[in-house]
ChimeraX commands (.cxc) that place a marker at each C-alpha (Angstrom):
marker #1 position 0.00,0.00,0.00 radius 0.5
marker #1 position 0.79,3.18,-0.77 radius 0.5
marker #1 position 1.15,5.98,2.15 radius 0.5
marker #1 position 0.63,9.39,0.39 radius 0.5
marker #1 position -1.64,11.51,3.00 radius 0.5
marker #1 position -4.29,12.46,1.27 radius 0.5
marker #1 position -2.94,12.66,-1.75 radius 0.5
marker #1 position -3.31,10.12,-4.70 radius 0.5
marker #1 position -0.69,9.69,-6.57 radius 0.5
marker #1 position -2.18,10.60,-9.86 radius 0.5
marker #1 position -4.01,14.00,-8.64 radius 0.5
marker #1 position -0.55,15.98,-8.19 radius 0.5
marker #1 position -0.42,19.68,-6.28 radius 0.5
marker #1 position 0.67,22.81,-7.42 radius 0.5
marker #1 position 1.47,25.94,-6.03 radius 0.5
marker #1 position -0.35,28.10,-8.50 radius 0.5
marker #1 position 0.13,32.13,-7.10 radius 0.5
marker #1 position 1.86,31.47,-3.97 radius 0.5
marker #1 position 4.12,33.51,-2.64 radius 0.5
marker #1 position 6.96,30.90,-2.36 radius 0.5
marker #1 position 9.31,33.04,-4.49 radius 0.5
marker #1 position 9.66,35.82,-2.06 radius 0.5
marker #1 position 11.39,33.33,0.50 radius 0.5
marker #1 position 13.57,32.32,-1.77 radius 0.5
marker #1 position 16.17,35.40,-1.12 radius 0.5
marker #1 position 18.95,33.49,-3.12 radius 0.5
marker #1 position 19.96,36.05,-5.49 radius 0.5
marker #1 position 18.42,37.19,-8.62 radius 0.5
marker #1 position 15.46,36.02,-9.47 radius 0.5
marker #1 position 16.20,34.74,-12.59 radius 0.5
marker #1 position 18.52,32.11,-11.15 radius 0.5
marker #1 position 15.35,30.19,-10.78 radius 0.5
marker #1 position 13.25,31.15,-14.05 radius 0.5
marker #1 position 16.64,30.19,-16.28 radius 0.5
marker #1 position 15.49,27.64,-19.29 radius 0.5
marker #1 position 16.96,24.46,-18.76 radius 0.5
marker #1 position 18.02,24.45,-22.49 radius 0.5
marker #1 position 20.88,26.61,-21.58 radius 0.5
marker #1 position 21.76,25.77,-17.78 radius 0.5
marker #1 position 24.68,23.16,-17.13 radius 0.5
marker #1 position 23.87,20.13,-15.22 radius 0.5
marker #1 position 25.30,21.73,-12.30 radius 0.5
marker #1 position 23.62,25.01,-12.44 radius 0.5
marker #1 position 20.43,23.11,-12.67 radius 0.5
marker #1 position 20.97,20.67,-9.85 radius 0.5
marker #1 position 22.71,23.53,-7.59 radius 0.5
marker #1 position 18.92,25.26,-8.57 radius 0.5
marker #1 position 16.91,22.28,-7.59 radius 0.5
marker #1 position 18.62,21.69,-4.15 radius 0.5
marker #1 position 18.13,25.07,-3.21 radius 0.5
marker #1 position 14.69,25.28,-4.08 radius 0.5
marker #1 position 13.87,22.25,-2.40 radius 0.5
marker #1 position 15.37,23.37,0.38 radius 0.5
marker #1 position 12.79,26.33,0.65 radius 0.5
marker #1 position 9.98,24.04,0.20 radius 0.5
marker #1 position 10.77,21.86,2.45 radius 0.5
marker #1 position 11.41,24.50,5.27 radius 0.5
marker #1 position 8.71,26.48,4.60 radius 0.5
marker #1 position 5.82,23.68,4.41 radius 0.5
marker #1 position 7.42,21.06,5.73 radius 0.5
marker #1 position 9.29,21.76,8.70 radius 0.5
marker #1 position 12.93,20.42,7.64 radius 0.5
marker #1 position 15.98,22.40,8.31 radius 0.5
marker #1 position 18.21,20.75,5.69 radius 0.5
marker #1 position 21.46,22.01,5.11 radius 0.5
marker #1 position 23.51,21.31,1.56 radius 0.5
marker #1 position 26.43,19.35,1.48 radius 0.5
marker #1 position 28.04,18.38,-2.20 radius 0.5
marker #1 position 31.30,17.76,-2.71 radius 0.5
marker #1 position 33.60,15.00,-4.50 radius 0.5
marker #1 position 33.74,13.56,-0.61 radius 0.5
marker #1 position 29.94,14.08,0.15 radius 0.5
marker #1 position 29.46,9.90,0.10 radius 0.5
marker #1 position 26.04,10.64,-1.84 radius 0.5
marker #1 position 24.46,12.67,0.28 radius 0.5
marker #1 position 23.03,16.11,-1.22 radius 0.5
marker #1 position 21.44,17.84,2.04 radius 0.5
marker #1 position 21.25,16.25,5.31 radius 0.5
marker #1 position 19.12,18.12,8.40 radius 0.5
marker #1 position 16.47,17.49,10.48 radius 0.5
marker #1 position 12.52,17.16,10.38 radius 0.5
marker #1 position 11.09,18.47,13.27 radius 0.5
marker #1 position 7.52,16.31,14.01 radius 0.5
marker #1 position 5.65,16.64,16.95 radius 0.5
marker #1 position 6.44,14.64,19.63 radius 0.5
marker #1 position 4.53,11.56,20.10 radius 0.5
marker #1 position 2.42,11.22,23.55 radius 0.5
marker #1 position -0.85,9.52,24.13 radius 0.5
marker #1 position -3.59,9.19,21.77 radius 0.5
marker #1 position -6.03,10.46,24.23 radius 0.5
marker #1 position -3.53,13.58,25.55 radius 0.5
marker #1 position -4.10,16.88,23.70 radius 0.5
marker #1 position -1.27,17.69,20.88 radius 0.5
marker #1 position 1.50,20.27,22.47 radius 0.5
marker #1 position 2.97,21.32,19.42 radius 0.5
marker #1 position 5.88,23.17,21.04 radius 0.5
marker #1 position 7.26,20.24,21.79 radius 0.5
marker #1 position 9.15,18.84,18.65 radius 0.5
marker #1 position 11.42,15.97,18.67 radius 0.5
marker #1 position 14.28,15.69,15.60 radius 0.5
marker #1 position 14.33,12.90,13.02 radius 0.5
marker #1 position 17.43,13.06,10.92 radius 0.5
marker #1 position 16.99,13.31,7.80 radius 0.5
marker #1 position 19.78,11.80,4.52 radius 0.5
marker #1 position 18.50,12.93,1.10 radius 0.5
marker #1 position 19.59,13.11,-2.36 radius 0.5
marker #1 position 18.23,15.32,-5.06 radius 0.5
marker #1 position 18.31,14.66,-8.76 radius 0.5
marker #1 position 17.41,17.51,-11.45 radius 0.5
marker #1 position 16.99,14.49,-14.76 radius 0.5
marker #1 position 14.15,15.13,-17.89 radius 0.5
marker #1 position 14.02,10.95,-17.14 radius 0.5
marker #1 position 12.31,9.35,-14.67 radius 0.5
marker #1 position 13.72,7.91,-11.35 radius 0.5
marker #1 position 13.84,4.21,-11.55 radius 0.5
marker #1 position 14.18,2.19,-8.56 radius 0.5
marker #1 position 18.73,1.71,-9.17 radius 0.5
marker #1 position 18.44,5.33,-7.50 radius 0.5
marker #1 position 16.59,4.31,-4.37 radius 0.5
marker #1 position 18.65,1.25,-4.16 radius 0.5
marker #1 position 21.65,3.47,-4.28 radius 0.5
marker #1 position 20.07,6.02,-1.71 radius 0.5
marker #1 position 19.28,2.57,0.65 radius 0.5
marker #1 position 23.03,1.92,0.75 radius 0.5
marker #1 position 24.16,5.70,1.55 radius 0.5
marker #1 position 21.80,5.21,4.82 radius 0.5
marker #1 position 23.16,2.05,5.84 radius 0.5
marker #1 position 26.93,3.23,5.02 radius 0.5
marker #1 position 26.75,6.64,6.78 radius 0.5
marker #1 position 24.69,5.27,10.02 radius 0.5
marker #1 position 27.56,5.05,12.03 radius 0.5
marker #1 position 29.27,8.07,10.61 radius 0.5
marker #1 position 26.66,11.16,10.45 radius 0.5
marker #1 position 26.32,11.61,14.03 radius 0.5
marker #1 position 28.52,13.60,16.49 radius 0.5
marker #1 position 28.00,13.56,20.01 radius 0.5
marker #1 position 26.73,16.85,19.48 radius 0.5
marker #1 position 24.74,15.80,16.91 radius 0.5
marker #1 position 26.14,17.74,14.22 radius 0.5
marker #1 position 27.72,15.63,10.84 radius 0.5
marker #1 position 30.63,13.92,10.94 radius 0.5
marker #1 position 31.19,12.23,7.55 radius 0.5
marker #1 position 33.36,9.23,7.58 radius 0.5
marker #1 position 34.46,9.79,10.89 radius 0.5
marker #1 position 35.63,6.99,12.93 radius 0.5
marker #1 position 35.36,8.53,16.69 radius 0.5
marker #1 position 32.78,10.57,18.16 radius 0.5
marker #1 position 30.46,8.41,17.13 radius 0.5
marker #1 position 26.90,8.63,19.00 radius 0.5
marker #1 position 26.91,5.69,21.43 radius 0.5
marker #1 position 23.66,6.77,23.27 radius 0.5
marker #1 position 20.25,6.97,22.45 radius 0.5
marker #1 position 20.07,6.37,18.57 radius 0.5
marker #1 position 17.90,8.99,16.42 radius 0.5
marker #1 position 15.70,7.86,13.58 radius 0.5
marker #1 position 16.73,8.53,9.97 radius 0.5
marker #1 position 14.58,9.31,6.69 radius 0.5
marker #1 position 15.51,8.59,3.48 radius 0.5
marker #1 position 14.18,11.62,1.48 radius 0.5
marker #1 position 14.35,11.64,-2.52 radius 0.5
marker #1 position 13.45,14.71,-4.23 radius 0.5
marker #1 position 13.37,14.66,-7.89 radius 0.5
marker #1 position 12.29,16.89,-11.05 radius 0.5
marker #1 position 10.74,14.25,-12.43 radius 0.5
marker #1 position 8.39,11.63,-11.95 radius 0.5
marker #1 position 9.20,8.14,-10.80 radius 0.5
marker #1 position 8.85,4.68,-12.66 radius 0.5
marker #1 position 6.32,2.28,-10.91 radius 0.5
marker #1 position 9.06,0.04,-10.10 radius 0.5
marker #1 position 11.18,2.59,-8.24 radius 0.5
marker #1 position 8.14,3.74,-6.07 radius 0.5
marker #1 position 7.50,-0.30,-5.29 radius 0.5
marker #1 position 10.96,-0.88,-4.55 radius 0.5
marker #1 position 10.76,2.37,-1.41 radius 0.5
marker #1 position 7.68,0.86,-0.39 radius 0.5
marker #1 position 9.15,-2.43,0.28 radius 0.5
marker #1 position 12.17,-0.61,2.11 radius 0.5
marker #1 position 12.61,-1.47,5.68 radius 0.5
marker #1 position 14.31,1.90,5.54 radius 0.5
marker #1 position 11.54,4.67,6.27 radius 0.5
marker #1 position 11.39,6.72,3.01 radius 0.5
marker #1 position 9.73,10.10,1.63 radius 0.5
marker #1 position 10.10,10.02,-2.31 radius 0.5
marker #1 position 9.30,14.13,-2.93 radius 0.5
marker #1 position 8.29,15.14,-6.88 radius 0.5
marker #1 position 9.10,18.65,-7.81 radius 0.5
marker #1 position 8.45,19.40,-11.10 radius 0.5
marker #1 position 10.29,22.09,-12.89 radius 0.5
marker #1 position 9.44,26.02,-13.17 radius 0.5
marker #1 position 7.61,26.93,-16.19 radius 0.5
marker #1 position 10.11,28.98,-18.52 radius 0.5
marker #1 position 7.44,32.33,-18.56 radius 0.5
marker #1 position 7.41,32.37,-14.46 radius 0.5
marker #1 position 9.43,35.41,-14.23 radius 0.5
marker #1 position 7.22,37.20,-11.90 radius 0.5
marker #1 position 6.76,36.79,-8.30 radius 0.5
marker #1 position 3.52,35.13,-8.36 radius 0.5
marker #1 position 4.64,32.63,-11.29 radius 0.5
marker #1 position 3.89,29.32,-11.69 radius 0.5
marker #1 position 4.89,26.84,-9.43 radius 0.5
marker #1 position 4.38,23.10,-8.68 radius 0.5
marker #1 position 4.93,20.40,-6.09 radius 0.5
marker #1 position 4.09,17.48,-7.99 radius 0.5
marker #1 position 3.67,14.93,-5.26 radius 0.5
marker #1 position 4.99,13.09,-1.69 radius 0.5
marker #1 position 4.65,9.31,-1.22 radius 0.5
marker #1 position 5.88,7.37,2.05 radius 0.5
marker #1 position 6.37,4.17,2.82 radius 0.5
marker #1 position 4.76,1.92,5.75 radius 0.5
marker #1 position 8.22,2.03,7.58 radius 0.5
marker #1 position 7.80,5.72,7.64 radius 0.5
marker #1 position 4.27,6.21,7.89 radius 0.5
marker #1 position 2.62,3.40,8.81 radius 0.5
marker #1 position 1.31,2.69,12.31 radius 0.5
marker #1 position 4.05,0.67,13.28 radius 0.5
marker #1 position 6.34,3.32,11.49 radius 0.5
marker #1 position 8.21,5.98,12.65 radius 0.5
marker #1 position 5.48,8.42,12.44 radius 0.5
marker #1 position 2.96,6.15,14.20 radius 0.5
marker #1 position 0.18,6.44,11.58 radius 0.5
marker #1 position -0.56,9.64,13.32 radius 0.5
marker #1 position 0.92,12.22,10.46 radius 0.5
marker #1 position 0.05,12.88,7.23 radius 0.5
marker #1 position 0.54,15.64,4.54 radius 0.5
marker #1 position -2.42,17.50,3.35 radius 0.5
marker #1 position -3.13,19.80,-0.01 radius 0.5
marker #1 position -4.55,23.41,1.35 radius 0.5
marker #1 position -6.12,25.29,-1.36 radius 0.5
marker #1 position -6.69,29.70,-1.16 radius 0.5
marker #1 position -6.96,32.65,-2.54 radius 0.5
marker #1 position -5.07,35.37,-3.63 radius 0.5
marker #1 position -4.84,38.41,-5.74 radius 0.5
marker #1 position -3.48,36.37,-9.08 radius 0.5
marker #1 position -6.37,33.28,-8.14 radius 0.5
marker #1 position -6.39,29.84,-6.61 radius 0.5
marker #1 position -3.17,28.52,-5.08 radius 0.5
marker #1 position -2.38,25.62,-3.12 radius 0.5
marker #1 position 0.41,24.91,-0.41 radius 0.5
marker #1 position 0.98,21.59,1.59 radius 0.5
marker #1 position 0.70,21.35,4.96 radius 0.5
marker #1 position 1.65,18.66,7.81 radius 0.5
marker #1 position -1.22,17.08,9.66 radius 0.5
marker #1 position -1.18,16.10,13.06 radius 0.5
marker #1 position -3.99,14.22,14.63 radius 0.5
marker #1 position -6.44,15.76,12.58 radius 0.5
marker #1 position -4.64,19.25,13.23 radius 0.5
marker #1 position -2.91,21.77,11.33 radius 0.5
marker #1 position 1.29,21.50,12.17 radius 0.5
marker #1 position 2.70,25.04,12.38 radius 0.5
marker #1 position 6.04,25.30,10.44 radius 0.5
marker #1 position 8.64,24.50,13.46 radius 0.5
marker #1 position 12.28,24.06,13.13 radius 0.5
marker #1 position 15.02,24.67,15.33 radius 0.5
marker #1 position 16.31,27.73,13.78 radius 0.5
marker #1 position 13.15,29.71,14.45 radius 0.5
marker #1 position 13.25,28.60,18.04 radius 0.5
marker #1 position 15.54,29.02,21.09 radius 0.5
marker #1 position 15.53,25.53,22.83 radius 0.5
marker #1 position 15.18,22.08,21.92 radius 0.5
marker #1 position 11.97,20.16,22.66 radius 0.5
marker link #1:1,2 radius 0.2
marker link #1:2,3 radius 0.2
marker link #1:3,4 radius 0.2
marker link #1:4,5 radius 0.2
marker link #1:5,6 radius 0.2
marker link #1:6,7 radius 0.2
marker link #1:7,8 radius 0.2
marker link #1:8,9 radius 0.2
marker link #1:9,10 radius 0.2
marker link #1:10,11 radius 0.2
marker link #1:11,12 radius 0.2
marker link #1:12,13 radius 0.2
marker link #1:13,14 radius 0.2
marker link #1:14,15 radius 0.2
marker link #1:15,16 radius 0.2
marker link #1:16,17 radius 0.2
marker link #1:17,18 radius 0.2
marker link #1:18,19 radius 0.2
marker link #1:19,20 radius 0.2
marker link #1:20,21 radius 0.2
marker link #1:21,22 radius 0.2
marker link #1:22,23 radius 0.2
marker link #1:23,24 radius 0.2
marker link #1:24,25 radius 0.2
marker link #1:25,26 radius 0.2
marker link #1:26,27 radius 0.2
marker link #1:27,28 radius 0.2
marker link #1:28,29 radius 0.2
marker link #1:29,30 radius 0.2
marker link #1:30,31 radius 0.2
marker link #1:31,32 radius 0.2
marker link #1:32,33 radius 0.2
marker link #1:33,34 radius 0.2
marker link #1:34,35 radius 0.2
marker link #1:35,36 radius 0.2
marker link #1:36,37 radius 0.2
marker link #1:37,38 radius 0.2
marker link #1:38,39 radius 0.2
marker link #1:39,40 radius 0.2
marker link #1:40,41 radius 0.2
marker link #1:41,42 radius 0.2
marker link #1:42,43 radius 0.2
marker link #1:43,44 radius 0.2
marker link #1:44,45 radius 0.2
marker link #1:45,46 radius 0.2
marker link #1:46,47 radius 0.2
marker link #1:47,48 radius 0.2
marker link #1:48,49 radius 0.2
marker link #1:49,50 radius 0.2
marker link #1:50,51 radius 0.2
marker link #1:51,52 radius 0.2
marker link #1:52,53 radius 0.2
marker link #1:53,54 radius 0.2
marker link #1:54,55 radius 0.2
marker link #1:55,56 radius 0.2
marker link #1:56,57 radius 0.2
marker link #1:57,58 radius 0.2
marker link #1:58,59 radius 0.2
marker link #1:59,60 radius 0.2
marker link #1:60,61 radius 0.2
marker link #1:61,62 radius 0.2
marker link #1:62,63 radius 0.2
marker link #1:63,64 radius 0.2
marker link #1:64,65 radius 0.2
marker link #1:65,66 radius 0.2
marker link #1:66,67 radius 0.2
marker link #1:67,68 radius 0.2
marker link #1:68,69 radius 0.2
marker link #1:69,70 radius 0.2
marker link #1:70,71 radius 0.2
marker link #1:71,72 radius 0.2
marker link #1:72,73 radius 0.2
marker link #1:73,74 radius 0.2
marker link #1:74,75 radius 0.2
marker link #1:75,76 radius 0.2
marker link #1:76,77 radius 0.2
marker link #1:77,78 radius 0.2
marker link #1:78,79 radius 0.2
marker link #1:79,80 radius 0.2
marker link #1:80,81 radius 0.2
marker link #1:81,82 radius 0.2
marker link #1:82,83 radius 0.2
marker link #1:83,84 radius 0.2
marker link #1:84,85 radius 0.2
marker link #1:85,86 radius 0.2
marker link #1:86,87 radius 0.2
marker link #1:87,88 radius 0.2
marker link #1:88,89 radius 0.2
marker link #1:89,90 radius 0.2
marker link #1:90,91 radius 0.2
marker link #1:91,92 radius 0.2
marker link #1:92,93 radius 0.2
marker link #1:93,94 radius 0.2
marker link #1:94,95 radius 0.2
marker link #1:95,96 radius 0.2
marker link #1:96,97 radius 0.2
marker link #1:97,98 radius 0.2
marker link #1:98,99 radius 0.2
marker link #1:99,100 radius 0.2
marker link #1:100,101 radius 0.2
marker link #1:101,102 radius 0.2
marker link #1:102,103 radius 0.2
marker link #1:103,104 radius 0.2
marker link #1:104,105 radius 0.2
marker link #1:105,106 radius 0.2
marker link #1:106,107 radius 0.2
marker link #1:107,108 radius 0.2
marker link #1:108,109 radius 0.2
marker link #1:109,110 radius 0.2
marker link #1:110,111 radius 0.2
marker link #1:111,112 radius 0.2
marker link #1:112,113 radius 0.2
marker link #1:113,114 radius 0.2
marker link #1:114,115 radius 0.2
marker link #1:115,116 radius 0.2
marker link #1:116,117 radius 0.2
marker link #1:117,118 radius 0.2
marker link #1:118,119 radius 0.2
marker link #1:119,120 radius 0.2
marker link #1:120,121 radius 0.2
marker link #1:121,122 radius 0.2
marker link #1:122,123 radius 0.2
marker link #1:123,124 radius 0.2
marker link #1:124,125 radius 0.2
marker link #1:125,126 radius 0.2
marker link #1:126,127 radius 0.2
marker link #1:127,128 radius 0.2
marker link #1:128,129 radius 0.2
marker link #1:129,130 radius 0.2
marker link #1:130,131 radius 0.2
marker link #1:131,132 radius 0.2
marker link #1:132,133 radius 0.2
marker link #1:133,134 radius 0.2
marker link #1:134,135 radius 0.2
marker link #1:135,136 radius 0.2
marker link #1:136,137 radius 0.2
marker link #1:137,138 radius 0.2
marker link #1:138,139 radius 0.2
marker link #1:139,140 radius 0.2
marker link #1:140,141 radius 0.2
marker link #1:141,142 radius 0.2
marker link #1:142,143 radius 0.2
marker link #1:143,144 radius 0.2
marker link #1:144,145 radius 0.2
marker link #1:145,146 radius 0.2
marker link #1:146,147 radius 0.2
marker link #1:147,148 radius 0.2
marker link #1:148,149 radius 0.2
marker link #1:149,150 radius 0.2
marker link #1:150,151 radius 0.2
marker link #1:151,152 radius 0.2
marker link #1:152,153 radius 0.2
marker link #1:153,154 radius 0.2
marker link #1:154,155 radius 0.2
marker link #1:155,156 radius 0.2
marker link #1:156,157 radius 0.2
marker link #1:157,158 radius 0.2
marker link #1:158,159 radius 0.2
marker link #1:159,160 radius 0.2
marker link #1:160,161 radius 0.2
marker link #1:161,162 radius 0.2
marker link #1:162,163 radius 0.2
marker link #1:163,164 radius 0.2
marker link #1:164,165 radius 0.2
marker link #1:165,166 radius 0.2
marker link #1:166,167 radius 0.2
marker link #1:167,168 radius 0.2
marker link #1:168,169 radius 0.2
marker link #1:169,170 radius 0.2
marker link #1:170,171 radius 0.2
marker link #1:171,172 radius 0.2
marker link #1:172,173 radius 0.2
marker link #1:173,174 radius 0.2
marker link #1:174,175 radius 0.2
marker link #1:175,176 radius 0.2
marker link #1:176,177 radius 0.2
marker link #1:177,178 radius 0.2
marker link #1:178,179 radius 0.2
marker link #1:179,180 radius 0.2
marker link #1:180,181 radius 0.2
marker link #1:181,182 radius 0.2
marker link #1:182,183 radius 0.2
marker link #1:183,184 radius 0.2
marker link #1:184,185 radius 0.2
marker link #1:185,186 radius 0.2
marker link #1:186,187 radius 0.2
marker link #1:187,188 radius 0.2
marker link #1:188,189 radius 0.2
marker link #1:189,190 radius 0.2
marker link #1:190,191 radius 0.2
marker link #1:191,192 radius 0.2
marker link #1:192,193 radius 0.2
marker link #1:193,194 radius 0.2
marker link #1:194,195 radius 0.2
marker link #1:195,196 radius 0.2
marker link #1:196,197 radius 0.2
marker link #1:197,198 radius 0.2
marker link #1:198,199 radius 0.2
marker link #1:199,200 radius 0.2
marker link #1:200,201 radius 0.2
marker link #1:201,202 radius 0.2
marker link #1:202,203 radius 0.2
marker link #1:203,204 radius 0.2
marker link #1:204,205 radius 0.2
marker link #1:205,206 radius 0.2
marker link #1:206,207 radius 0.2
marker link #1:207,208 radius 0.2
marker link #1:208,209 radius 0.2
marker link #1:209,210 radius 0.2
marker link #1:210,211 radius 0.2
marker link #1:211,212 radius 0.2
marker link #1:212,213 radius 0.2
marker link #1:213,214 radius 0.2
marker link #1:214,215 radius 0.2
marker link #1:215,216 radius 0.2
marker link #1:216,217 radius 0.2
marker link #1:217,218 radius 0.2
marker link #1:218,219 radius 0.2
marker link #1:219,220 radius 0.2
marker link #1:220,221 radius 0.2
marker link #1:221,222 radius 0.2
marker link #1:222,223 radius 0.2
marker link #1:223,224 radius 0.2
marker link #1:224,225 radius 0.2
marker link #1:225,226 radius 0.2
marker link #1:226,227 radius 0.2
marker link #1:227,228 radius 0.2
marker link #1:228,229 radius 0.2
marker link #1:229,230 radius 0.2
marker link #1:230,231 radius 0.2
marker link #1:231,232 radius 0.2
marker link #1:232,233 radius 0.2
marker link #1:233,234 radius 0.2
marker link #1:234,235 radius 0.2
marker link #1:235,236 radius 0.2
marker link #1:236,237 radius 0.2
marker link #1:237,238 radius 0.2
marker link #1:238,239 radius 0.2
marker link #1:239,240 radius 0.2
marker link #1:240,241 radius 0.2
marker link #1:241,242 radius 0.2
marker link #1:242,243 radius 0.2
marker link #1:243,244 radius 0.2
marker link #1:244,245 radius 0.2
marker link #1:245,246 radius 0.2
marker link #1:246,247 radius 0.2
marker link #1:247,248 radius 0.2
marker link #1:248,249 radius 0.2
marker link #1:249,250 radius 0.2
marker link #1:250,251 radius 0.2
marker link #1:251,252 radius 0.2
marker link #1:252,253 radius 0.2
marker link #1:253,254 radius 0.2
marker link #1:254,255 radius 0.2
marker link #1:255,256 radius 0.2
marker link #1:256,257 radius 0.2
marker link #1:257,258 radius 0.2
marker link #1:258,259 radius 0.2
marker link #1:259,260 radius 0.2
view
C-alpha cells in the first residue's frame, strides 16, 4: 500500500500564485526562471537543491542544510525534520514540543524518470553513513571513525526529491524498504514564471509503511495535506503537515531558542 496523506498519486499539487518566491532570497530572481536548455547540469541541480530546500522549510518543517562535494558519500542535504512529539492518543497535541528525526536525502534535477537503481543506491548511503553522520553533538561527521553517538540512537529518513516523476518500479521498490522513506516530486518552473507570483508546482509526496505506517516511525498519526486559497493572481495551493487531525505550524530549530 501506498502511504501518500491524502494525496493520490495521480491527482498531483501545485502551487499556482503562492508567494513561495519571495522566501527564496537566493539572489536574482532569474537564477530560478533560467530555461533548462541553456543551464549546465550543475547550475540546474545547484537550482533544484536550493529550491527544495525552501519548500521543504517552509511547508514542511525540515531544516536541511547542503552538502556536495567530490567527498559528500552521496548525500546532497542532510538536516532534520522536526515532528511533533509523540504522547498519548487520548492527551491533547503540544505542538511546542518537537522531537528531531534526521533526515539523509539526495536530489536529482533528470528530464528521465527515477527508476528504482536510485533508491537502491540512496538505501546503501543510509546504511553506510549510520555510524558516521552523528557527532556527540549531533552535528555531521562524515566518515568519521570517533565521536560516534553511542547513546540513544535517532531515527533517519531517506528523502528523494526529484524533477521528475518516478517509474512504478522505483516507487514499489521504497515501499518495500525497511528503511523509512519520503520520495518528494518537484516538477520544474515553467520557462514564462518570471514574476513573483509565477507558476509553481509540487508534484507529489509518497511514504512508505516504515515511515508512515502505524508501526512506522510516524505512528500512523501524520500525514501531509493539499490546502487550497486565494489570492490576488487566483487559486493557489500549499501543503501542509497534519497532526492528529490538526494543522502543524512550520517549526524548526532555527526559528526557536531551545530544543523540545
Amino acid at each position: 500500500m501506498f502511504y501518500v496523506g491524502c494525496w493520490r498519486l495521480h491527482n498531483p499539487f501545485s502551487l499556482h500564485g503562492t508567494p513561495l518566491h519571495h522566501t527564496l532570497a537566493l539572489g536574482s530572481r532569474q537564477m530560478f526562471t533560467s530555461s533548462p536548455k541553456t543551464a549546465t547540469t550543475v547550475y540546474r541541480g545547484t537550482l533544484f537543491e536550493r529550491r527544495s530546500l525552501v519548500i521543504l522549510e517552509q511547508h514542511l518543517s525540515m531544516s536541511l542544510t547542503r552538502v556536495g562535494g567530490k567527498e559528500d558519500g552521496g548525500i546532497d542535504l542532510i538536516g532534520w525534520w522536526w515532528v511533533p512529539e509523540g504522547v498519548k492518543e487520548s492527551d491533547a497535541v503540544d505542538f511546542s514540543r518537537r522531537k528531531r528525526i534526521r533526515v539523509v536525502a539526495q536530489c536529482k534535477a533528470e528530464k528521465k524518470k527515477i527508476g528504482p537503481g536510485y533508491v537502491r543506491e540512496l538505501e546503501g548511503v543510509v546504511y553506510r553513513n549510520l555510524d558516521s553522520i552523528f557527532s556527540e553533538d549531533g552535528s555531521q561527521e562524515y566518515g568519521a571513525s570517533s565521536n560516534i553517538r553511542q547513546g540513544r540512537k535517532i531515527p533517519v529518513v531517506a528523502l528523494f526529491l526529484s524533477e521528475s516523476p518516478y517509474t512504478k518500479s522505483a516507487l514499489l521498490r521504497a515501499m518495500s524498504s525497511p528503511v523509512p522513506f519520503l520520495l518528494v516530486h518537484i516538477p520544474p518552473l515553467q520557462e514564462n514564471a518570471d514574476n513573483p507570483d509565477g507558476d509553481t508546482t509540487l508534484g507529489s509526496a509518497v511514504w512508505n509503511a516504515a515511515l508512515g505506517g502505524s508501526a512506522g516511525l510516524l505512528q500512523g498519526r501524520m500525514e501531509i495535506r493539499w490546502t487550497r486559497g486565494l489570492s490576488n493572481t487566483g487559486i493557489f495551493g500549499t501543503p501542509t503537515m497534519w497532526y492528529d487531525g490538526q494543522v502543524v505550524p512550520k517549526w524548526t530549530h532555527a526559528s526557536n531558542s531551545s530544543l523540545a
